[in-house]
C-alpha positions in Angstrom: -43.6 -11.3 -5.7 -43.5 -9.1 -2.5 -41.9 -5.5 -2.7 -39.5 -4.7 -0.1 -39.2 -0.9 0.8 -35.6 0.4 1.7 -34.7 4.3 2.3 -31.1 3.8 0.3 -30.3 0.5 -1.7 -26.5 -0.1 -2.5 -25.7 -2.1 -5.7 -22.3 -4.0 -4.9 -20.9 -4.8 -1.5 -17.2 -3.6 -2.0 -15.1 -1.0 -0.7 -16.8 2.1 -1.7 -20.5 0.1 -1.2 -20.0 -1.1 2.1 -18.5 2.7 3.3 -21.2 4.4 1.8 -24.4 2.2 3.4 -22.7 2.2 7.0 -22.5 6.1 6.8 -26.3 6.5 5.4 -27.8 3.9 8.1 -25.4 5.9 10.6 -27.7 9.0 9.7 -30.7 7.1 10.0 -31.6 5.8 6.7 -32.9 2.4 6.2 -29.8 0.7 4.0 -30.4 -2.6 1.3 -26.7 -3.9 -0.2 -26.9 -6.3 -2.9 -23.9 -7.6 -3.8 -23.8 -10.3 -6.3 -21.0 -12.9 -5.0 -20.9 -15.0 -2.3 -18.7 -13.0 0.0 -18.1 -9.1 0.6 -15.5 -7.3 -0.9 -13.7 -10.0 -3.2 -11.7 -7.4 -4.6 -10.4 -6.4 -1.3 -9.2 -9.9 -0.3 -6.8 -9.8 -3.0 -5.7 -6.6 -3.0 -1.9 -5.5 -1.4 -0.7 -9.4 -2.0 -3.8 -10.4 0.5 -2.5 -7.4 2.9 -4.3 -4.3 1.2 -2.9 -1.5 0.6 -5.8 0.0 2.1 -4.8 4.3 1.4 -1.9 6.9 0.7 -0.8 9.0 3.6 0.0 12.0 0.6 -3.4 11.1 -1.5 -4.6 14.2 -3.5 -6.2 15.4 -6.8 -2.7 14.9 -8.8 -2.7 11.2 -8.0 -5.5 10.9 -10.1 -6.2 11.2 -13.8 -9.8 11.5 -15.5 -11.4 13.5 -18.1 -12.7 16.2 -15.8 -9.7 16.1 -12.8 -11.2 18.8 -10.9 -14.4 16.5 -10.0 -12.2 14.7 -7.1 -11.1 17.6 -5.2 -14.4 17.8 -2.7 -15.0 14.2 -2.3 -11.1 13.9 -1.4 -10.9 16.8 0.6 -14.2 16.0 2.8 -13.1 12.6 3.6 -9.5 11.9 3.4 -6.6 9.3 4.5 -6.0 10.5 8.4 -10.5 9.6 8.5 -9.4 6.1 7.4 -7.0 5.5 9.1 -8.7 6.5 12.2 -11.3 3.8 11.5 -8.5 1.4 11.2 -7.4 2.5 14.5 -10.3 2.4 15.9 -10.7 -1.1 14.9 -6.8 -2.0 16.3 -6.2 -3.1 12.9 -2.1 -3.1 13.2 -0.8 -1.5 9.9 2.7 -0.4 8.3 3.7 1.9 5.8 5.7 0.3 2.9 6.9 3.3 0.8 5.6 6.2 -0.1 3.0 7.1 2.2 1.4 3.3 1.4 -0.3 1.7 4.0 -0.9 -2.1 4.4 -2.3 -4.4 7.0 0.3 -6.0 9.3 -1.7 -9.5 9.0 -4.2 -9.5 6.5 -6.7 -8.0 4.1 -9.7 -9.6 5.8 -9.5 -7.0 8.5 -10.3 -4.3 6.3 -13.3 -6.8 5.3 -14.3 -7.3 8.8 -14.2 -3.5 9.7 -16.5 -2.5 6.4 -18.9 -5.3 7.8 -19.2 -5.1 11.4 -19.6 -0.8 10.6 -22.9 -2.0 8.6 -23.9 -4.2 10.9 -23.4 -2.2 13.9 -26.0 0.3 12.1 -28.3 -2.3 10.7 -27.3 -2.3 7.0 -29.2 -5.4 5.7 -26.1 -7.0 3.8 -27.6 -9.9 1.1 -24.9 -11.6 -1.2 -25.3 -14.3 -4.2 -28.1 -11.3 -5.6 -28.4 -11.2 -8.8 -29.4 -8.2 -10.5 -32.7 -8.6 -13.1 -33.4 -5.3 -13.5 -33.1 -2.0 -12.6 -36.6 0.5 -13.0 -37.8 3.3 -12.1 -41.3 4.8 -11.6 -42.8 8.0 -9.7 -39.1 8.8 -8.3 -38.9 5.4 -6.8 -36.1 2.9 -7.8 -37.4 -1.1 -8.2 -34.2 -4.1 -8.3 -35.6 -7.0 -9.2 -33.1 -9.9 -8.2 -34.2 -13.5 -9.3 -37.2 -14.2 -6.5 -37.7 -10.4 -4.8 -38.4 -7.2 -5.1 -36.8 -4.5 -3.3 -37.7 0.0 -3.8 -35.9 2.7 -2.5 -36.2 6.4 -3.6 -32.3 6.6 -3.9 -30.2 4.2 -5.7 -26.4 4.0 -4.9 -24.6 2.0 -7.8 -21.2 1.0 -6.3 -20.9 -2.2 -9.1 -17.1 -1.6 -9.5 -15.3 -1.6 -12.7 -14.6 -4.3 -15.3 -11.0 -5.2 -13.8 -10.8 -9.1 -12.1 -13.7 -10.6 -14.3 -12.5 -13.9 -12.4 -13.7 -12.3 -9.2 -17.1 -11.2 -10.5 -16.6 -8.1 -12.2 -19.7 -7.4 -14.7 -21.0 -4.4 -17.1 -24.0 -3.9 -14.4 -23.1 -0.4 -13.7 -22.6 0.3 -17.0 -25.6 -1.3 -18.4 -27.3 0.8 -15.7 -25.4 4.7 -17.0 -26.8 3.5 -20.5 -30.4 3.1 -19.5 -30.0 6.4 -17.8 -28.8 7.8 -20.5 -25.7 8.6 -18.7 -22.6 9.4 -21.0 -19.5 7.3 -20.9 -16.1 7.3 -21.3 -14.0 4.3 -22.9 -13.1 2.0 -20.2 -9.8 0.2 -20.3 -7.5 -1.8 -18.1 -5.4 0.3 -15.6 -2.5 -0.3 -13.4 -1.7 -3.0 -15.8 1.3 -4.6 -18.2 2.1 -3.7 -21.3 2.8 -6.5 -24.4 5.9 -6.5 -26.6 5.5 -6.9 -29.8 6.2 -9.5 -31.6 10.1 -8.1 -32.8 10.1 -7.0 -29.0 8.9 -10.6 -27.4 11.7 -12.4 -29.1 14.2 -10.0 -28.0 13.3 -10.0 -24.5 11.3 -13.3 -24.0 14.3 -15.4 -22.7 15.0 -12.5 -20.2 11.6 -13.0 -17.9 11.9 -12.8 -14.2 14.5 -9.7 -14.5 13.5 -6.1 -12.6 15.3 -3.3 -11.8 15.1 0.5 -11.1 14.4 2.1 -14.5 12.6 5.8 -15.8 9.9 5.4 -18.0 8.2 8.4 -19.9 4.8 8.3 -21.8 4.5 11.8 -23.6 4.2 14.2 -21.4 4.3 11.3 -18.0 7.3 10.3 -16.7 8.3 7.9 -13.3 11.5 6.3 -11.5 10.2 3.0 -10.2 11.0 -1.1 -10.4 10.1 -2.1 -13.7 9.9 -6.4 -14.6 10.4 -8.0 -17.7 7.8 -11.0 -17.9 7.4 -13.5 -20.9 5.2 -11.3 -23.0 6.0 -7.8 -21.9 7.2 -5.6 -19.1 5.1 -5.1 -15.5 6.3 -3.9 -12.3 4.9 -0.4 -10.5 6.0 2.0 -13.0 4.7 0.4 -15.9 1.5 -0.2 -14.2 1.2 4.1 -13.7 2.2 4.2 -17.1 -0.3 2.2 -18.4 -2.5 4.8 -17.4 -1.5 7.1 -19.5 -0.8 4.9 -22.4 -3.3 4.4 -25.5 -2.8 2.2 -28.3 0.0 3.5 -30.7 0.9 5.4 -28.2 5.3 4.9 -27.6 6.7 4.5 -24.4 10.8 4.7 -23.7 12.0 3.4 -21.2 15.7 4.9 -19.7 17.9 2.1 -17.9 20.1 4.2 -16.7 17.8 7.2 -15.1 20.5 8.6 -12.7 23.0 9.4 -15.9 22.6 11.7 -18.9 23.3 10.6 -22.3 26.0 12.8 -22.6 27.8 11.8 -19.4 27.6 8.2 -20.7 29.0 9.0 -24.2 32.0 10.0 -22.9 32.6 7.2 -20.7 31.7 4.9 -23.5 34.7 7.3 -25.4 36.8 5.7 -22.2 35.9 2.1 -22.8 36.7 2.1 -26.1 40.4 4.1 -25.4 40.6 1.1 -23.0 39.7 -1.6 -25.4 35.9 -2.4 -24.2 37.2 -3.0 -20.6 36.4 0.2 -18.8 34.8 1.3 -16.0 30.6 2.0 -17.7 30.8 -1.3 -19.5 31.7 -2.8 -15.7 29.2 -0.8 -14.4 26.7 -1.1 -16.7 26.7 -4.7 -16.5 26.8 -4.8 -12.7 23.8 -2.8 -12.2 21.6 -4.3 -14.7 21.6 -8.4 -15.1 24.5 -8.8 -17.9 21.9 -10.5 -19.6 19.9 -7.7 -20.3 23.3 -5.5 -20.5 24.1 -7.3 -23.4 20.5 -6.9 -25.0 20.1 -3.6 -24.5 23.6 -2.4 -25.9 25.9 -4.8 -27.3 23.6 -6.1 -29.4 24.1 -7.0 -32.8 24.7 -3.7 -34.6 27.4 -3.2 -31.8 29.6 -6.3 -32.1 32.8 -6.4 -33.5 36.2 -4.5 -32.2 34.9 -2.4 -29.8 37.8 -0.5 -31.0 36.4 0.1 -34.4 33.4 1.4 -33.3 32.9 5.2 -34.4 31.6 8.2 -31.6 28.3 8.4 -33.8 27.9 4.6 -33.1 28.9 5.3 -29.9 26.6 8.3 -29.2 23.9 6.2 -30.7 24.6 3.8 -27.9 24.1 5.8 -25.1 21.0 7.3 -26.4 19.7 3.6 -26.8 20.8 3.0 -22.8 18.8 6.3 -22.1 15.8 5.9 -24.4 14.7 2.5 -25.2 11.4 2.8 -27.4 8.8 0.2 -28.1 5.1 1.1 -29.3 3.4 -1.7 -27.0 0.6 -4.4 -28.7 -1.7 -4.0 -25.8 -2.1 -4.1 -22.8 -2.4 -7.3 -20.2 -6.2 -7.6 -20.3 -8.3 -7.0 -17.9 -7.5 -10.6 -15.9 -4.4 -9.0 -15.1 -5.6 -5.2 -14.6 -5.8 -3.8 -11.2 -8.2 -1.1 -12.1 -10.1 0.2 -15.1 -9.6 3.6 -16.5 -12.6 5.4 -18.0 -15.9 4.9 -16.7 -19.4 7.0 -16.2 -18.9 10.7 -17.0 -18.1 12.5 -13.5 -19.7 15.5 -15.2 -23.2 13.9 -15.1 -22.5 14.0 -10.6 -22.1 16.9 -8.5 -19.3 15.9 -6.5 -20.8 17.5 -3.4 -23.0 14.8 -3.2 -22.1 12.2 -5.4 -26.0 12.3 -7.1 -26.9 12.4 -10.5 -27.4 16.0 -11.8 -30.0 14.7 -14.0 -31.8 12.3 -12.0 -32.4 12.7 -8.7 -32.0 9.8 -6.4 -29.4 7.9 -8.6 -25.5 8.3 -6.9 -22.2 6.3 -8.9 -19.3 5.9 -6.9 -16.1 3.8 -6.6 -14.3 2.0 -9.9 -17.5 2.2 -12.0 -16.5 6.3 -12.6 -14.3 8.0 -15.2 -11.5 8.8 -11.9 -8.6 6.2 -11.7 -5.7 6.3 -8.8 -2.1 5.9 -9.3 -0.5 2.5 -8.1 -0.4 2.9 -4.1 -3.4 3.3 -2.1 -5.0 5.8 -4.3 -8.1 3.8 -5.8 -9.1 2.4 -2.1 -9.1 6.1 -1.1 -11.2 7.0 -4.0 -13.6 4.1 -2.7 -13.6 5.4 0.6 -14.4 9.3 0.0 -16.7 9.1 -2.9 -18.7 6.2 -0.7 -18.5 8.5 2.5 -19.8 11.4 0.5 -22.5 10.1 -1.0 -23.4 8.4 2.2 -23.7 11.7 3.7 -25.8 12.8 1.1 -29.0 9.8 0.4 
């Protein structure tokens, strides 16, 4: 079996893989990515509804959560959003921004495809897909990937495997298997930017209402958001339940208020002026106007509230509105990780210096991208994360 020697070899030809060999073969270095489908950056092509949402215009350390936040500060600050987007330019790639600082292709997410690619090729980057990964070894500071028929060394390893989110696209435990053969510590993965299941008293209340979004504030301890929320067959999805999920562990309750832009108190009283008007006032109007009457009638006049709206005491009626503000559920679990757009958790940041993206430990072995313990908000943020932590540590093998 011959041995092919390499200066930097990338495991996994996505976004954060393919920035960081076309910046270390742009210094010079001799570049190997493997990447084990048929086709770069699968996860990009589906990303954004096929448009990517390819950064954040506002992305900083707060848009991120992991067990050791302050690890992202460098690798953000030393390559951020305006050095993407200039590439983008550069590339006449026509973009928009959505909302919220997110940016998306005009056309589609194969541009941001093409301009990863053609930057490798442009500096020589030997791209080789449908690899397989053997083994990973290493022997007198030299790193060996054995794929099913070759060889291939290089004294710095970049693993860039991605997380475990989109199994159906080729999403495998490589990375990790490779931080446990290191003996690299690692926190729990989990899927991110993901729904969250009723359960089972909650799926029969709500199942009948799927399809229904709306504008909602949702809190998980200490977390809180205004966004879209939708109600799907099994649970609820839409962008601010995705953020949430990434503060949400099992057990763990999250409430959910309808009417964010009232206060409990302000709708007691006009609850107080419904009944006084027989159930035919102006919040019950309101209330049914802004949110599907469907749901309306779920979330308030349900059955502990029928009956003469007259009869209906103020602590029933208090009760009420602190159901409209606060709806609880303790979810079941989340989606999966079929349905997650991210993983939470990952390879300890602490074992990197995030200066260089290289293991403090081993010299010569860099992690970067999805396969770390750092996970982005909904909106740009995780592509970001791929692009500075791939730039950095391309500056650095």
């Amino acid at each position: 079996m011959c041995m092919n020697t390499y200066d930097v070899i990338v495991l996994g030809g996505g976004a954060a893989g393919l920035m960081c060999a076309s910046v270390a073969a742009s210094r010079g270095r001799k570049v190997l990515v493997l990447e084990q489908g048929y086709r770069p950056g699968p996860k990009i092509l589906v990303s954004g509804g096929g448009r990517c949402n390819f950064t954040n215009l506002y992305a900083k350390p707060s848009n991120y959560i992991s067990s050791n936040p302050g690890f992202v500060n460098e690798p953000l600050s030393r390559f951020q959003p305006k050095d993407f987007i200039a590439l983008v330019k550069a590339q006449s790639i026509p973009y928009h921004e959505k909302k919220d600082g997110q940016l998306f292709c005009d056309k589609s997410a194969k541009e941001i495809i093409k301009l990863l690619v053609s930057r490798a090729e442009l500096n020589d980057v030997e791209l080789l897909l449908n690899q397989k990964i053997r083994q990973v070894t290493r022997s007198n500071s030299v790193f060996i990937v054995q794929v099913e028929d070759s060889s291939y060394s290089a004294p710095r390893l970049v693993v860039a495997t991605g997380g475990l989110s989109w199994p159906q696209l080729g999403a495998t435990d490589l990375g990790f298997k490779i931080a446990q053969q290191f003996g690299l510590k690692v926190i729990e993965p989990a899927p991110a930017l993901v729904g969250l299941l009723f359960p089972s008293r909650e799926m029969s209340r709500f199942r009948d209402l799927a399809g229904i979004h709306l504008r909602v504030g949702v809190s998980c301890g200490q977390w809180s958001m205004m966004e879209d929320i939708m109600i799907t067959h099994k649970g609820l999805s839409g962008p601010v339940i995705l953020n949430a999920s990434l503060f949400w562990e099992p057990g763990r309750e999250i409430i959910v208020n309808w009417v964010p832009e009232l206060t409990v108190e302000s709708t007691f009283q006009q609850l107080k002026k419904d009944k006084a008007a027989g159930g035919r006032g102006q919040f019950r109007t309101w209330f049914s106007e802004r949110i599907p009457r469907r749901l309306a009638e779920r979330i308030a006049w349900n059955a502990e509230a029928r009956g003469s709206w007259a009869e209906l005491s103020d602590e029933r009626l208090l009760a009420l509105a602190s159901d409209i503000h606060a709806y609880r559920f303790v979810p079941a679990d989340t989606f999966g990780y079929r349905m997650a757009e991210v993983m939470k958790g990952g390879v300890d940041t602490r074992e990197f210096s995030p200066k260089t993206m290289e293991c403090l430990k081993i010299p010569g072995l860099f992690f970067i991208g999805e396969i770390l313990d750092v996970t982005g908000q909904l909106g740009g943020f995780n592509f970001q994360w791929a692009w500075s932590s791939g730039w950095t540590a391309g500056q650095s093998v």
